[in-house]
C-alpha positions in Angstrom: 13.6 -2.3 -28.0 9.5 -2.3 -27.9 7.4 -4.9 -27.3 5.1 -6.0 -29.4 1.9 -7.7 -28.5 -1.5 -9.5 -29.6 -4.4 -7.3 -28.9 -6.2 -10.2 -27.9 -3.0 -10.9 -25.4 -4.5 -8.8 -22.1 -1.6 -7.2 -19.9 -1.4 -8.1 -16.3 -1.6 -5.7 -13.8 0.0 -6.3 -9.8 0.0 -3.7 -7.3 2.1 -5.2 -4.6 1.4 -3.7 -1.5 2.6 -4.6 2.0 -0.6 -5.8 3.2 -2.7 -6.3 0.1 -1.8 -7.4 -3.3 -4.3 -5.6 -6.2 -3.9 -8.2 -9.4 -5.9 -8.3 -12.4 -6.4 -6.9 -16.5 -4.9 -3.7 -18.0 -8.5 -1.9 -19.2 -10.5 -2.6 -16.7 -11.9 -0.5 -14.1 -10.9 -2.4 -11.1 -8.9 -5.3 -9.6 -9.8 -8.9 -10.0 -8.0 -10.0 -7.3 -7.3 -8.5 -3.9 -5.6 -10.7 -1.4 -3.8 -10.2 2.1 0.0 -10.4 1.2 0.4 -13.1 3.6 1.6 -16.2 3.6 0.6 -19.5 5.6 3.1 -22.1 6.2 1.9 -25.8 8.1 3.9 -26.4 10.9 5.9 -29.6 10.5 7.5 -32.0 12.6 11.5 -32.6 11.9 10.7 -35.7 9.9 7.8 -34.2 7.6 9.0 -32.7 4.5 7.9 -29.6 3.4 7.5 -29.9 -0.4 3.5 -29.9 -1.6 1.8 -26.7 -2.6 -0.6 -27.9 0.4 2.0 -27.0 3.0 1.4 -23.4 2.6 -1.8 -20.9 2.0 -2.1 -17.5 0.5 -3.8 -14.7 1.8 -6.8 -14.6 4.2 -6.4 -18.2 5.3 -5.2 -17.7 8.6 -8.1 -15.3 9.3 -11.0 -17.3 8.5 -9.9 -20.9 9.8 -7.5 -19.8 12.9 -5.6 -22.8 12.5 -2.8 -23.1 14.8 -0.9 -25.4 12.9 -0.1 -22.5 10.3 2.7 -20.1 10.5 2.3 -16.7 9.1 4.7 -15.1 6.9 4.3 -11.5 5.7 7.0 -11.3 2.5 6.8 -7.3 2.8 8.0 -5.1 5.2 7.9 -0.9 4.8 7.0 -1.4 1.4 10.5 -3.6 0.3 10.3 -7.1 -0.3 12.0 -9.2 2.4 11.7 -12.2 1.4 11.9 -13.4 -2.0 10.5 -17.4 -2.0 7.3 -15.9 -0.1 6.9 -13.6 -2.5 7.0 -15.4 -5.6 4.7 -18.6 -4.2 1.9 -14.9 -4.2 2.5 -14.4 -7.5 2.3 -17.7 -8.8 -1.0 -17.9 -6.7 -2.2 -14.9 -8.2 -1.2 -16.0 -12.2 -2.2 -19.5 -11.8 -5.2 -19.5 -8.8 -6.8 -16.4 -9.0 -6.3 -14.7 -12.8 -5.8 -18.5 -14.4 -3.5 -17.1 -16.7 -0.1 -18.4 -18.1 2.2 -15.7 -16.9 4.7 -16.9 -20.1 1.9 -15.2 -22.3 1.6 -11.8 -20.5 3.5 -8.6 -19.7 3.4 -7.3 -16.7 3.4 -4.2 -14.9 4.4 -4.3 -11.1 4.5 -1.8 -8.9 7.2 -0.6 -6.5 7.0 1.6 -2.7 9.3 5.2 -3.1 13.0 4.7 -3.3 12.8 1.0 -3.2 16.5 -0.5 -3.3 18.4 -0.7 -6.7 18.8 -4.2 -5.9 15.5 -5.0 -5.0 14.4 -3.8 -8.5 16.8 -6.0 -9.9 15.5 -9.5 -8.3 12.2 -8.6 -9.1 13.2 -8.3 -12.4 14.7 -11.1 -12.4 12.2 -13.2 -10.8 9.4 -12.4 -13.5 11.8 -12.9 -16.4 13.6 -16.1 -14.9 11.0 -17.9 -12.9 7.9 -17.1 -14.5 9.2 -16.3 -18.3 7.5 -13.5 -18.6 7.5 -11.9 -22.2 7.9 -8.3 -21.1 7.6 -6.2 -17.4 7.1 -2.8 -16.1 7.7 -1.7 -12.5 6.2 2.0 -11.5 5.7 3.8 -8.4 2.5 3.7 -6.7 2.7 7.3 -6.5 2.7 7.9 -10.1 0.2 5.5 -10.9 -2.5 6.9 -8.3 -1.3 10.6 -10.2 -2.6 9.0 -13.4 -5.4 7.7 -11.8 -7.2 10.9 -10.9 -6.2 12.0 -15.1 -4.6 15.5 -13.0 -1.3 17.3 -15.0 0.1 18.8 -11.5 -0.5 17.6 -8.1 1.0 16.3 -4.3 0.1 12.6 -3.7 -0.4 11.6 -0.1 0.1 7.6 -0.9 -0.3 5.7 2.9 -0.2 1.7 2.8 0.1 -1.1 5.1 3.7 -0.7 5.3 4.8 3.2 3.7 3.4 6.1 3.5 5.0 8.4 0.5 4.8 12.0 -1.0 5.6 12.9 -3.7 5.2 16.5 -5.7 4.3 16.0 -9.5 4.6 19.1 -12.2 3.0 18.0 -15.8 3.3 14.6 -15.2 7.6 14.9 -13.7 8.2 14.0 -10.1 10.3 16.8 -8.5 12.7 14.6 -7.0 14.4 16.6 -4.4 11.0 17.0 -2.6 10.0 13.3 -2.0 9.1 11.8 1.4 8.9 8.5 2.7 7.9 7.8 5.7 8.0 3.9 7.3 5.0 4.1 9.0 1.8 2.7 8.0 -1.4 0.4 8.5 0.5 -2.9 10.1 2.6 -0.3 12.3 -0.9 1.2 13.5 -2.4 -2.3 14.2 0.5 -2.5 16.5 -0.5 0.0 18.0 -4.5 -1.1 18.7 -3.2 -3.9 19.6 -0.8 -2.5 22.8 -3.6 0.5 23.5 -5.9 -2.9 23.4 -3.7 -4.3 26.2 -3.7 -1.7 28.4 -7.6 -1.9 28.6 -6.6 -6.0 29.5 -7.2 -7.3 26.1 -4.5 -9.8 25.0 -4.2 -10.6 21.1 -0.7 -12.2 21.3 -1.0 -14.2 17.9 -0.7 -14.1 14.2 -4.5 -15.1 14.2 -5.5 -12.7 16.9 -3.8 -9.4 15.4 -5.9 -10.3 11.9 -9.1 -9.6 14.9 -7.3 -6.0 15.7 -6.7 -5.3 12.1 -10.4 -5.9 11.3 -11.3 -3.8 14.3 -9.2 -1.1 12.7 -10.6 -1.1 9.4 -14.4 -1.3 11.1 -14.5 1.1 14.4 -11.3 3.7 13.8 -11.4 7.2 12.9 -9.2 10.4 12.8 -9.9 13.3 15.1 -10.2 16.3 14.2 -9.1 17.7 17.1 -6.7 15.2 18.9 -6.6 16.8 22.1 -10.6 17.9 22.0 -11.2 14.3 21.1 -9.7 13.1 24.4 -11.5 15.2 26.4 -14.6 14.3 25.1 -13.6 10.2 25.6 -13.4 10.6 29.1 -16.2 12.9 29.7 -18.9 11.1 27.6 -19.9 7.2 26.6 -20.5 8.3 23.2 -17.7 7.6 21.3 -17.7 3.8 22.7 -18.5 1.0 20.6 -18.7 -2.7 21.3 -16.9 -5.5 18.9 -17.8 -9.1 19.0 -14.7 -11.6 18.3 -15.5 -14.7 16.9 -15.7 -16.7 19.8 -18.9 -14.8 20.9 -16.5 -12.6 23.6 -17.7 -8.8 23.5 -15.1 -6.1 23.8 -15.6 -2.4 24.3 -13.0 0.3 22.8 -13.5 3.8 23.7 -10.6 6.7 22.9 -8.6 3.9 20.9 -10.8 4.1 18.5 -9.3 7.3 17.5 -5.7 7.0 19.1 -4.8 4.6 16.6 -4.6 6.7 13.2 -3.7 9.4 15.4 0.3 8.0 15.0 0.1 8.7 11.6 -0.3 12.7 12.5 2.2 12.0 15.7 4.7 9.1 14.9 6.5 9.7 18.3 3.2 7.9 20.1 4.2 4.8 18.9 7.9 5.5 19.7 8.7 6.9 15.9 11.4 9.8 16.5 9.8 11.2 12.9 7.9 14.1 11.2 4.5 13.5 11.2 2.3 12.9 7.7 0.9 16.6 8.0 4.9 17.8 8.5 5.9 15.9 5.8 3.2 17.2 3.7 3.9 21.0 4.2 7.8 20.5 3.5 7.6 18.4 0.4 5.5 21.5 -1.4 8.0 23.6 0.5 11.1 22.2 -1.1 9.2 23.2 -4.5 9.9 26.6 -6.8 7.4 29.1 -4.8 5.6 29.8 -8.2 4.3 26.1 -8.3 3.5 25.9 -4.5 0.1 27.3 -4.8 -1.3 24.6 -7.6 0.2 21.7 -4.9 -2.0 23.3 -1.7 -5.2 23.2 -4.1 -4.2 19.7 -5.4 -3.4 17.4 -2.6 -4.2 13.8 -3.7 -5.0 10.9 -1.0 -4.5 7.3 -2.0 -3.7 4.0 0.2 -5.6 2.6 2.6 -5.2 4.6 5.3 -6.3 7.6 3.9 -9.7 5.4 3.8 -9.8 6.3 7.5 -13.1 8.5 8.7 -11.9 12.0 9.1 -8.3 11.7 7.5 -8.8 14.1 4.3 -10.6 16.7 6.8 -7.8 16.5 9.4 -5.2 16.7 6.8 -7.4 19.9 5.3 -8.0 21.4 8.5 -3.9 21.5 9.9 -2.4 22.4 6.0 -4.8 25.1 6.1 -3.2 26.2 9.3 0.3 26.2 7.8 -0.3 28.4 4.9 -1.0 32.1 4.2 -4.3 32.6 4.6 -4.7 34.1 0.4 -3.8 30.2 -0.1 -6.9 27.8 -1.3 -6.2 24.3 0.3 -8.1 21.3 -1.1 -7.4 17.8 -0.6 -9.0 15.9 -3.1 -9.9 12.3 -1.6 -11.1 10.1 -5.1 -13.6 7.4 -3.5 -11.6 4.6 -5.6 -8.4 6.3 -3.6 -7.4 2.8 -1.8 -7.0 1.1 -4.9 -5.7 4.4 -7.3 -2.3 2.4 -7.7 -4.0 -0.3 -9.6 -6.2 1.8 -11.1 -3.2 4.1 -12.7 -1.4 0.9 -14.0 -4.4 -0.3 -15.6 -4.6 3.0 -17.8 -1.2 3.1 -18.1 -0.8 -0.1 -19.3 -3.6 0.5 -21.9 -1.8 3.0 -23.5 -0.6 2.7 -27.6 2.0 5.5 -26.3 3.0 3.0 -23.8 3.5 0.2 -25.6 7.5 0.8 -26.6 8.7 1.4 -22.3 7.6 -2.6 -21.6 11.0 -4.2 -21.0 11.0 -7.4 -23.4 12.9 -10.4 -23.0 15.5 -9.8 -25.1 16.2 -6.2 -23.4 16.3 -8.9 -20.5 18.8 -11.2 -22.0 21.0 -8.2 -23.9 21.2 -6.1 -20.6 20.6 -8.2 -17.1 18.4 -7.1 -14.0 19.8 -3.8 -14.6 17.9 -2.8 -17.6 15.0 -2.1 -15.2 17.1 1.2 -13.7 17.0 2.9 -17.7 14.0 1.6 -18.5 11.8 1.9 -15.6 12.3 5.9 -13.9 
């Protein structure tokens, strides 16, 4: 059964990433919201009661105020929800905070990591029909909505998040199925990382508060070499690639060849202790395990979204070792859109505006006919 909606009635859009949750109106050109998907409970003592809104915060709380009496909760791990009552106190957030909106009033469209769990699908579902009483949902992969994004008929997305990083080969507009990678490995797993290549140099960030200071120095002084091993030498032969950071308690740090080693996991996982294929691997099987007529429009077509492909140097590395790996007649061309980190959103927000669309929402009454499972037929 379609949905039908007033015009006038604007469709919510939610990309639900791992680290940061893209909310706001199908139509538009960008988010409204973007918020850390974190969560902030107060400690308590055994005989407070922990029932007020105020006992928790949302997003970048813990960050700016360092207050030690909160305990951060991340509801996401790897891209799959993990915990469920987290997770729905952000979306309420979001729908009543941040968008003011009466989430009983609007579809939605959410999206969902690569091979997400059946049952996972389900409760989400669930949730939005049950809890917030929505009148109709979609859920969609972000790689398929960062395809629509860039408006391309045949193409490889390179998706790389907080918690995943996906591939997966597109043909006009059908996933080949057989040739998707998922790899669970992504921008928390490399702020790990700074933060242990940080301790070795005798810097300690040992809580929830202090890793948000290594995850900003990620995002502000990290690159990817071009040439890993060229890189190093240069590090300890020269000051240039130093840099100094200042942490808010007026302390200056210096980070030298970390700048560089931490992205460098996503290219070699087994750095960080990941007995995996590396994104470049990955990359080069996925087109692989497509029909050899069709492999040379995925070489010239190989779309970055996610945040971590936001890293200095990541499209040229990816560029420079794919070219490496294929015949030499073969054109290479990673295309890297500069809207790439938020293409998810982006592609559900056309999608979502679409007359053509209109009849795949899920509607309540699909809901109450059918159950949770109605999202596995309606939702591919």
């Amino acid at each position: 059964m379609s949905f039908t909606y007033d015009d006038e009635i604007r469709r919510i859009v939610i990309d639900n990433g791992s680290g940061n949750i893209r909310a706001g109106f199908a139509g538009d050109d960008a988010p409204q919201v973007i918020l850390q998907n974190v969560i902030h409970h107060r400690r308590h003592n055994s005989s407070q009661a922990d029932t007020s809104h105020s006992d928790y915060f949302v997003g970048n709380k813990l960050f700016k105020d360092r207050d030690t009496s909160l305990i951060c909760s991340y509801p996401m791990e790897h891209g799959i929800v993990t915990n469920w009552d987290d997770m729905e106190k952000i979306w309420h957030h979001i729908f009543v905070s941040e968008l003011r909106i009466k989430p009983e009033e609007h579809p939605v469209l959410l999206t969902e990591a690569l091979l997400n769990p059946l049952g996972n699908r389900e409760k989400m579902t669930q949730i939005l029909f049950e809890h917030f009483h929505v009148p109709a949902m979609y859920v969609s992969t972000q790689t398929i909505l960062s395809f629509y994004s860039l408006g391309r008929t045949c193409g490889v997305v390179v998706e790389s998040g907080d918690g995943v990083t996906q591939i997966m080969p597109i043909n006009e507009g059908y996933r080949i199925t057989n040739a998707i990678s998922r790899l669970d490995l992504g921008g928390r797993d490399l702020t790990n990382w700074l933060v242990r290549l940080l301790a070795e140099r005798g810097y300690s960030f040992a809580t929830a508060a202090e890793r948000e200071i290594v995850r900003d120095i990620k995002e502000k002084h990290t690159y990817v070499a071009l040439d890993f091993e060229q890189e190093m030498a240069t590090a300890k032969h020269s000051k240039k690639i130093k840099q100094s950071y200042h942490l808010p308690d007026g302390q200056e740090i210096t980070i030298d060849n970390e700048r560089f080693q931490c992205p460098e996991a996503l290219f070699q996982p087994r750095m960080i202790g990941q007995q995996e294929l590396g994104i470049v691997e990955l990359l080069y099987n996925a087109i692989m395990k497509c029909d050899v007529d069709i492999r040379s429009d995925f070489y010239r077509s190989i779309l970055l979204s996610g945040g971590n492909t936001m890293f200095p140097g990541f499209a040229d590395r990816l560029q420079k070792e794919m070219k490496a790996k294929v015949p030499s007649s073969e054109r290479v061309r990673v295309v890297a859109s500069p809207e790439r980190e938020y293409s998810a959103w982006i592609g559900g927000s056309i999608l979502a505006s679409l007359s053509t669309f209109q009849a795949m929402w899920i509607c309540k009454k699909d809901y109450d006919e059918s159950g949770p499972s109605i999202v596995h037929r309606k939702c591919l």
